[in-house]
Biopython code that builds the backbone (N, CA, C, O; Angstrom):
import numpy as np
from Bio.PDB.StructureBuilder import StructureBuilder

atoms = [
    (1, "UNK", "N", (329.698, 288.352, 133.605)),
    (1, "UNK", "CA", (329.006, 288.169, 134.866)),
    (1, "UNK", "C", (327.664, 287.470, 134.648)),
    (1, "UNK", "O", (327.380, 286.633, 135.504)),
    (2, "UNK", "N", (326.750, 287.670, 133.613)),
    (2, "UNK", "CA", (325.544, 287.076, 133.280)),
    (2, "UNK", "C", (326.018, 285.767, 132.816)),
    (2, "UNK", "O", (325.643, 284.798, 133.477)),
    (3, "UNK", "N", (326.636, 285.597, 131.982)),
    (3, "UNK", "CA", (326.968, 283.922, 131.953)),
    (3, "UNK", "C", (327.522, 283.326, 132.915)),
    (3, "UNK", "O", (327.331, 282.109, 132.908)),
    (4, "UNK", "N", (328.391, 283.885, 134.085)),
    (4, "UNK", "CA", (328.266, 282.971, 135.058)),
    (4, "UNK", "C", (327.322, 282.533, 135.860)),
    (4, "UNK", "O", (327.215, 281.363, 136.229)),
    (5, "UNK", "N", (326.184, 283.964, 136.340)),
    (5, "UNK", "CA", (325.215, 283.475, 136.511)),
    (5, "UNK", "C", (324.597, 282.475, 136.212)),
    (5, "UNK", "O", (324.265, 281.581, 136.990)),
    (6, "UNK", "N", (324.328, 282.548, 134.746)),
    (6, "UNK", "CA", (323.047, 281.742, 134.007)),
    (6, "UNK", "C", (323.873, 280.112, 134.140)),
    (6, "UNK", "O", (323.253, 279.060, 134.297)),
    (7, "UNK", "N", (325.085, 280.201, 134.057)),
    (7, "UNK", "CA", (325.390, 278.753, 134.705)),
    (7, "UNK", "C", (325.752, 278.059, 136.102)),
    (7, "UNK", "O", (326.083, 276.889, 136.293)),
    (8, "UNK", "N", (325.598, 279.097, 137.024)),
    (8, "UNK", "CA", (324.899, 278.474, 138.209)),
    (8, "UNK", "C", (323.450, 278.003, 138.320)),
    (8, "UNK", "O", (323.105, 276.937, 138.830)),
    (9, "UNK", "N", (322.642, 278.923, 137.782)),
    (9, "UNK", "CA", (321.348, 278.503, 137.741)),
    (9, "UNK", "C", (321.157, 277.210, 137.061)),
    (9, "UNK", "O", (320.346, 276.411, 137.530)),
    (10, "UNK", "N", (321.842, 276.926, 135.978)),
    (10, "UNK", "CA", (321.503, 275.848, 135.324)),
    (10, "UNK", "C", (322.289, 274.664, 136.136)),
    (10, "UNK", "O", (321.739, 273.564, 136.074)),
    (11, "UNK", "N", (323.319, 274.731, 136.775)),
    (11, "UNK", "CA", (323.529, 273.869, 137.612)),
    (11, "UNK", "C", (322.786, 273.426, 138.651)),
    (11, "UNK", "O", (322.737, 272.204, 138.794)),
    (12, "UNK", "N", (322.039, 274.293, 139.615)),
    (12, "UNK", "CA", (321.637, 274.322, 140.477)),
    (12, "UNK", "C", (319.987, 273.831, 139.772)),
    (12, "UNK", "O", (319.527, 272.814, 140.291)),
    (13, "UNK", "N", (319.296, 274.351, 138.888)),
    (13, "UNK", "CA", (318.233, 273.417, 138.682)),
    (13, "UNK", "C", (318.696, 272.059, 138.070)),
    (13, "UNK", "O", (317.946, 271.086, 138.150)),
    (14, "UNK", "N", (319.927, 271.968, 137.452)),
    (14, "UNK", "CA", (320.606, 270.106, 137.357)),
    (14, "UNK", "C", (320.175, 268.986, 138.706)),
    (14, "UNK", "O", (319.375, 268.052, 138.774)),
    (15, "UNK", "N", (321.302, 269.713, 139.871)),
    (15, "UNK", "CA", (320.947, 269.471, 140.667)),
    (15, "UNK", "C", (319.425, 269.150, 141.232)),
    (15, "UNK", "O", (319.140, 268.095, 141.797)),
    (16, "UNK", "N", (318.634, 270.067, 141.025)),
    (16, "UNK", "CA", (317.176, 269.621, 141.780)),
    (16, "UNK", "C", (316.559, 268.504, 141.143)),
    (16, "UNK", "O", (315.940, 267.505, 141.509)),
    (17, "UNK", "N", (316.948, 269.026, 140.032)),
    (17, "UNK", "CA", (316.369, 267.763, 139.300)),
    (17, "UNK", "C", (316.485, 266.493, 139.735)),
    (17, "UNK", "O", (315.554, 265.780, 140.108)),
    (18, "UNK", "N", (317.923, 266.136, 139.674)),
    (18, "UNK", "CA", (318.475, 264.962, 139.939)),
    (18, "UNK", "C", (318.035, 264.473, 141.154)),
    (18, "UNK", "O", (317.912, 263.258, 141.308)),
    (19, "UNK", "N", (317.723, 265.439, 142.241)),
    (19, "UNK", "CA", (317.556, 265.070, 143.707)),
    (19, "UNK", "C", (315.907, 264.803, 143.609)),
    (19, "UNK", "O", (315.500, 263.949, 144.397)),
    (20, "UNK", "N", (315.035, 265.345, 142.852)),
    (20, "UNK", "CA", (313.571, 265.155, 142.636)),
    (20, "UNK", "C", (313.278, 263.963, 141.574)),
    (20, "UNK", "O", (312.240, 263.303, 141.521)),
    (21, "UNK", "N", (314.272, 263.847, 140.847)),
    (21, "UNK", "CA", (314.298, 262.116, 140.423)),
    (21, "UNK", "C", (314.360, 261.319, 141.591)),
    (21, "UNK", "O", (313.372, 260.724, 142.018)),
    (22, "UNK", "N", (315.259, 261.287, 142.024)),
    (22, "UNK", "CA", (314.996, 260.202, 142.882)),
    (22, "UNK", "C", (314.299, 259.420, 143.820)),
    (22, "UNK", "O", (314.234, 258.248, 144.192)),
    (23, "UNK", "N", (313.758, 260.617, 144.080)),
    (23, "UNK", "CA", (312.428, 260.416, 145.375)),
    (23, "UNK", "C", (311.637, 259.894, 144.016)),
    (23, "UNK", "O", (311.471, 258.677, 144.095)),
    (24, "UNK", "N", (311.148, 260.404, 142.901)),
    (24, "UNK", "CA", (310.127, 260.172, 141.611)),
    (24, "UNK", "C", (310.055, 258.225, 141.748)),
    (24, "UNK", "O", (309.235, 257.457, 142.250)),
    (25, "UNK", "N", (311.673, 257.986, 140.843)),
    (25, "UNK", "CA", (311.667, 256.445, 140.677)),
    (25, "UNK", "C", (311.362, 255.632, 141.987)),
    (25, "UNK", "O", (312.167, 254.701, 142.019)),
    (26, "UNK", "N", (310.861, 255.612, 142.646)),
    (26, "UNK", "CA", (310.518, 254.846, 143.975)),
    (26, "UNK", "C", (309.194, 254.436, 144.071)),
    (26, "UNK", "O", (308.734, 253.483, 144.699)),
    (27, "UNK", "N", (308.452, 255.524, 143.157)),
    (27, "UNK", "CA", (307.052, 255.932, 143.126)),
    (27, "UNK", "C", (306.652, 255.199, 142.130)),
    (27, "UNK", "O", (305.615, 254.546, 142.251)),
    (28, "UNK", "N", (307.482, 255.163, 140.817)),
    (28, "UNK", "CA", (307.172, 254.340, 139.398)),
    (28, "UNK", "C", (306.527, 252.710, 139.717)),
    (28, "UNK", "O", (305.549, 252.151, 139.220)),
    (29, "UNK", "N", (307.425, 252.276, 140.660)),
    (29, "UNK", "CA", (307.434, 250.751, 140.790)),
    (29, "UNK", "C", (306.071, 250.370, 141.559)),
    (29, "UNK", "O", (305.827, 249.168, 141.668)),
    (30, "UNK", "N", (305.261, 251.200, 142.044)),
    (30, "UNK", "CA", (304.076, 250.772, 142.669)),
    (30, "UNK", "C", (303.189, 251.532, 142.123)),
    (30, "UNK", "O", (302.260, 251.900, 142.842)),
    (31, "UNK", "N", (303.238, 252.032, 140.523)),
    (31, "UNK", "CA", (302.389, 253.007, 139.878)),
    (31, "UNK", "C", (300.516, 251.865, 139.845)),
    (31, "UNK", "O", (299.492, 252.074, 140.496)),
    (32, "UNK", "N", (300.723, 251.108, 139.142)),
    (32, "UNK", "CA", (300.235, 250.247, 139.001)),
    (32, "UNK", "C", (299.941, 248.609, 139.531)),
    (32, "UNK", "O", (299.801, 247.798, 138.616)),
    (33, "UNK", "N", (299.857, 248.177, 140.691)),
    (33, "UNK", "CA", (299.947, 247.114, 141.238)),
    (33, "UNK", "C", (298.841, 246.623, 140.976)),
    (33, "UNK", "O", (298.721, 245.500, 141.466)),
    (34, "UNK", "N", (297.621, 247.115, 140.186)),
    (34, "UNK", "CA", (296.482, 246.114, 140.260)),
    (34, "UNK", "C", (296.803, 245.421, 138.862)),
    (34, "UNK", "O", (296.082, 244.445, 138.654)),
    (35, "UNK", "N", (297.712, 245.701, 137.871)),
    (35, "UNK", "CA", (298.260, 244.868, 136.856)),
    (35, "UNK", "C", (298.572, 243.416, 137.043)),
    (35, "UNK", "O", (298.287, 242.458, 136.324)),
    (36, "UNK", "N", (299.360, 243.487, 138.409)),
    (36, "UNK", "CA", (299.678, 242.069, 138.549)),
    (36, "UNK", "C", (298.524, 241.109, 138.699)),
    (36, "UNK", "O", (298.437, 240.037, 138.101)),
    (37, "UNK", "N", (297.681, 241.577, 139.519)),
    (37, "UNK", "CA", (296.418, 240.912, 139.559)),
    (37, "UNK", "C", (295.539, 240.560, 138.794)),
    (37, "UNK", "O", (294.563, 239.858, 139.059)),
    (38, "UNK", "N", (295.927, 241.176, 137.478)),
    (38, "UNK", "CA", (295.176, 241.089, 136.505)),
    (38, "UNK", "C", (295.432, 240.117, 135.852)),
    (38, "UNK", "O", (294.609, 239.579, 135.111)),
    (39, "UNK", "N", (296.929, 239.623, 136.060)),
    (39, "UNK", "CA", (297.414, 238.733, 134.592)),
    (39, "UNK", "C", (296.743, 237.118, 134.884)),
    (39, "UNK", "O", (296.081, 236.905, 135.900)),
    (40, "UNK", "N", (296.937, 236.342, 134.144)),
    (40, "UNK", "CA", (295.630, 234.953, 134.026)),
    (40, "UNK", "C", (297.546, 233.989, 133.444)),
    (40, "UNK", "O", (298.293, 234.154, 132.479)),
    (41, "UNK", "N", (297.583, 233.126, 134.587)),
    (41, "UNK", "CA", (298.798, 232.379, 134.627)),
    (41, "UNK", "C", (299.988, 233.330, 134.141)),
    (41, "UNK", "O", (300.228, 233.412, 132.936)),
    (42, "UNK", "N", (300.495, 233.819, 134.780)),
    (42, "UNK", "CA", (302.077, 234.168, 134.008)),
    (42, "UNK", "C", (303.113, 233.440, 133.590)),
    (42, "UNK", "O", (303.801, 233.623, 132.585)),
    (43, "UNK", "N", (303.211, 232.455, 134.548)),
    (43, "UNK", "CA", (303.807, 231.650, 134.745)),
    (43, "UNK", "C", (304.345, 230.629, 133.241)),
    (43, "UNK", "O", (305.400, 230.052, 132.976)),
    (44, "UNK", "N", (303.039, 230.783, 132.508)),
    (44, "UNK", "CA", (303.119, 229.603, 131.796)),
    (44, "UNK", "C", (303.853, 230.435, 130.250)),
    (44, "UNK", "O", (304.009, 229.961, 129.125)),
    (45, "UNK", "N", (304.159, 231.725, 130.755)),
    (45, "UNK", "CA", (304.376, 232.844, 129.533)),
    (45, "UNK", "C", (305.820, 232.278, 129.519)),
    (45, "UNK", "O", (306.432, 232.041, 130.560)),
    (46, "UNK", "N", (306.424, 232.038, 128.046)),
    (46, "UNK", "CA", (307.781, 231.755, 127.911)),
    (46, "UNK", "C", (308.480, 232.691, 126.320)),
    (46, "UNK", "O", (307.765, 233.156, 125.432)),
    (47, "UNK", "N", (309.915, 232.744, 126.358)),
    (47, "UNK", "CA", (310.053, 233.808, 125.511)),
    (47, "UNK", "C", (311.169, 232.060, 124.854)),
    (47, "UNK", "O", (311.819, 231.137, 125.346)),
    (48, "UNK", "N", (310.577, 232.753, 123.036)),
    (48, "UNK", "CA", (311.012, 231.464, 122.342)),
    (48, "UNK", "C", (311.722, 232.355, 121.307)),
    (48, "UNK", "O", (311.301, 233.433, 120.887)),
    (49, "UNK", "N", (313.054, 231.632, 120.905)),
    (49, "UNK", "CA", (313.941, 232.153, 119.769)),
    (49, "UNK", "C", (312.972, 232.271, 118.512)),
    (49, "UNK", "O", (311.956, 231.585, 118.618)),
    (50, "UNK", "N", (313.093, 232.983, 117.387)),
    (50, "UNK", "CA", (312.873, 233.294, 116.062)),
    (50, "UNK", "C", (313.211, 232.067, 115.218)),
    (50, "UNK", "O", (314.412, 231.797, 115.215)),
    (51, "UNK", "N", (312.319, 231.156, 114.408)),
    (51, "UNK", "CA", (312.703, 230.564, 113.737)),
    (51, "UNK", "C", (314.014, 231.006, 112.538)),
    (51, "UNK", "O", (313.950, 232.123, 112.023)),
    (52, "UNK", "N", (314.814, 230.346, 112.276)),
    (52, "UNK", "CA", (315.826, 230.994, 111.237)),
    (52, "UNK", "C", (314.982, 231.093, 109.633)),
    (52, "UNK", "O", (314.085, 230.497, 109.035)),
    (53, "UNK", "N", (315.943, 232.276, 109.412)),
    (53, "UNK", "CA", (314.992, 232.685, 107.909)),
    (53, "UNK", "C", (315.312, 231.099, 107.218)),
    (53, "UNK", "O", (315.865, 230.129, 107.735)),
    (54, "UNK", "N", (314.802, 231.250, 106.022)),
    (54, "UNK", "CA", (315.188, 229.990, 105.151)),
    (54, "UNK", "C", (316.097, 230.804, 104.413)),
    (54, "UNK", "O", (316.014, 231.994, 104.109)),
    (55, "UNK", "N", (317.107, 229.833, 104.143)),
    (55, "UNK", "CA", (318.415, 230.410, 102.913)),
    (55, "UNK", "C", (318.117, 231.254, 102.024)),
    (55, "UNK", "O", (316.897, 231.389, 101.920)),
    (56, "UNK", "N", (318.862, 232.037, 101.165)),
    (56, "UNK", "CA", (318.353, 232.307, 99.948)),
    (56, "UNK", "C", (319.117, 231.551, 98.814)),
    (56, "UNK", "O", (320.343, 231.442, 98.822)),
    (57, "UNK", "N", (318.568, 231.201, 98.150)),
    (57, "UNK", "CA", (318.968, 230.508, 96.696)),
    (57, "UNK", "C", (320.473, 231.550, 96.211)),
    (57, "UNK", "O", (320.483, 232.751, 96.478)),
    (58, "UNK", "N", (321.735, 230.825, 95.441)),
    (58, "UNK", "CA", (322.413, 231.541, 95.136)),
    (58, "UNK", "C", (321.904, 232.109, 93.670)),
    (58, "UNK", "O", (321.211, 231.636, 92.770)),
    (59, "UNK", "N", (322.603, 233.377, 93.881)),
    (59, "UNK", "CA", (322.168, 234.332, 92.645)),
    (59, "UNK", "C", (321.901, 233.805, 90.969)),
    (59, "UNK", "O", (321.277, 234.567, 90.231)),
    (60, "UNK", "N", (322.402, 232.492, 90.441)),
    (60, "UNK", "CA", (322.985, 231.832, 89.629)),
    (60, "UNK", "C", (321.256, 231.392, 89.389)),
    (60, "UNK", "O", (320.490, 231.619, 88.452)),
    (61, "UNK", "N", (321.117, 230.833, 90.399)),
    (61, "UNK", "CA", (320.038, 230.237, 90.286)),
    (61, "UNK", "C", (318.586, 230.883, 90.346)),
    (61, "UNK", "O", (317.458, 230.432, 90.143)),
    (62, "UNK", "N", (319.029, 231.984, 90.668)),
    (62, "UNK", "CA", (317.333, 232.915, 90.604)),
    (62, "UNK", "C", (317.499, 233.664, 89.670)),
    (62, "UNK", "O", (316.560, 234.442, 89.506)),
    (63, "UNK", "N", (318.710, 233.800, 88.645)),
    (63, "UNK", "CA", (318.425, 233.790, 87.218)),
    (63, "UNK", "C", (317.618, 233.197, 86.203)),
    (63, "UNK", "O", (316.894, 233.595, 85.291)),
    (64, "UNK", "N", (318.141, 231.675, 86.867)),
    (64, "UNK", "CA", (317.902, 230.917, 85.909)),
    (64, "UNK", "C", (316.020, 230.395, 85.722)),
    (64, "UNK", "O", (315.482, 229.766, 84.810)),
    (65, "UNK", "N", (315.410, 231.000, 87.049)),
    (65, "UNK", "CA", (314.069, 231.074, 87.427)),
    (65, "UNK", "C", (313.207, 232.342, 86.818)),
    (65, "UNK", "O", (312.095, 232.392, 86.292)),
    (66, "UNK", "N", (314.308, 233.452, 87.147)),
    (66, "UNK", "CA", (313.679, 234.440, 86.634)),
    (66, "UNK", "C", (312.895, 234.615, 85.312)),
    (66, "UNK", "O", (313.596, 234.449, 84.314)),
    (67, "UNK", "N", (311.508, 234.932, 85.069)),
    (67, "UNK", "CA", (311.021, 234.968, 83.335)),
    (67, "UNK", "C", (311.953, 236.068, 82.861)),
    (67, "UNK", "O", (312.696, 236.927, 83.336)),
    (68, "UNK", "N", (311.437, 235.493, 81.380)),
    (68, "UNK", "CA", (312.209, 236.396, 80.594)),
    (68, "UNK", "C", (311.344, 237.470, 79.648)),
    (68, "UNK", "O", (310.152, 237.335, 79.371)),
    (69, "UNK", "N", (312.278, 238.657, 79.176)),
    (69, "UNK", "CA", (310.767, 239.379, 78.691)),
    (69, "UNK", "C", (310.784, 239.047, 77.176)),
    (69, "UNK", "O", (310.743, 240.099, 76.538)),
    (70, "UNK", "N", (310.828, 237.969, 76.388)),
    (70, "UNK", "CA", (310.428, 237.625, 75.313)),
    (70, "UNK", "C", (312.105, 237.900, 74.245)),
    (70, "UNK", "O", (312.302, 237.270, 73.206)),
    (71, "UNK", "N", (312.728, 238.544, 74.596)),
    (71, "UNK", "CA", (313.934, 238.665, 74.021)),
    (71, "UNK", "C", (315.018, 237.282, 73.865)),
    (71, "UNK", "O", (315.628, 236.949, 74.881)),
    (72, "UNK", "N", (315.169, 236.741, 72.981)),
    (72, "UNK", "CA", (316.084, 235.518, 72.747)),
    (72, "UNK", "C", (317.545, 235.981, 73.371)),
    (72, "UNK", "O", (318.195, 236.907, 72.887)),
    (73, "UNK", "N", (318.070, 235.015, 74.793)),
    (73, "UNK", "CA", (319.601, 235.152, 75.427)),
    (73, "UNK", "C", (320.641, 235.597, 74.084)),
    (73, "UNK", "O", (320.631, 235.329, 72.883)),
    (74, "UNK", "N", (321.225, 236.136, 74.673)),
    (74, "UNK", "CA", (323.042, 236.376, 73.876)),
    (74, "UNK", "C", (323.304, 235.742, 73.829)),
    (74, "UNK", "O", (323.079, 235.071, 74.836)),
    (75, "UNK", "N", (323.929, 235.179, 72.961)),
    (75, "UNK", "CA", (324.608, 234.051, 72.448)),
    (75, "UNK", "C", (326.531, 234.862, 72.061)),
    (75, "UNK", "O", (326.869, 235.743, 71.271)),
    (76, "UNK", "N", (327.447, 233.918, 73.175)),
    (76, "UNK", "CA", (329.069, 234.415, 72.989)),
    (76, "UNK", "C", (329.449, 233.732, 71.872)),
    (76, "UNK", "O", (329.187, 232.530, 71.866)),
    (77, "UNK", "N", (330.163, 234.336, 70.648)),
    (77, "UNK", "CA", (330.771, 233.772, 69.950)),
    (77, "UNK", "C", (331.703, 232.519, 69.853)),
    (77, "UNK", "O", (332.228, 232.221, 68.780)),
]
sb = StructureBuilder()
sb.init_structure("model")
sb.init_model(0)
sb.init_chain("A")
sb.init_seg("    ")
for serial, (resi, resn, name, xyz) in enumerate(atoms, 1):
    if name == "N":
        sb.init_residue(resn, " ", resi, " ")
    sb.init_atom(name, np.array(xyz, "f"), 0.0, 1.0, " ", f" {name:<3s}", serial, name[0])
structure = sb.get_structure()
């Protein structure tokens, strides 16, 4: 009997919630209106792609760059 209770209640404050959101988000969108007034050309604001990374060198070759620590290469028979 107590757990059915306790899950009406929790339904029923779901509910309020949901119904006191909504009136809320209506309110968000005019939180701040002296922002707009603030901004200095917007207009001229543009959103620009990411230059692409540069390649990376294949592995072969950033060996062959890499120093060495004073040890003479292996040599294959």
């Amino acid at each position: 009997m107590a757990l059915r209770l306790l899950i009406a209640v929790l339904v029923v404050a779901n509910i309020g919630y949901w119904l006191w959101s909504l009136g809320a988000s209506t309110e968000a969108a005019d939180r701040e209106p002296q922002r707009l007034g603030q901004q200095i050309r917007p207009e001229l604001v543009e959103l620009r792609p990411l230059p692409a990374a540069a390649p990376t060198p294949p592995a072969s070759a950033a060996a062959a760059d890499a120093p060495t620590s004073g040890t003479p290469p292996a040599t294959t028979p």
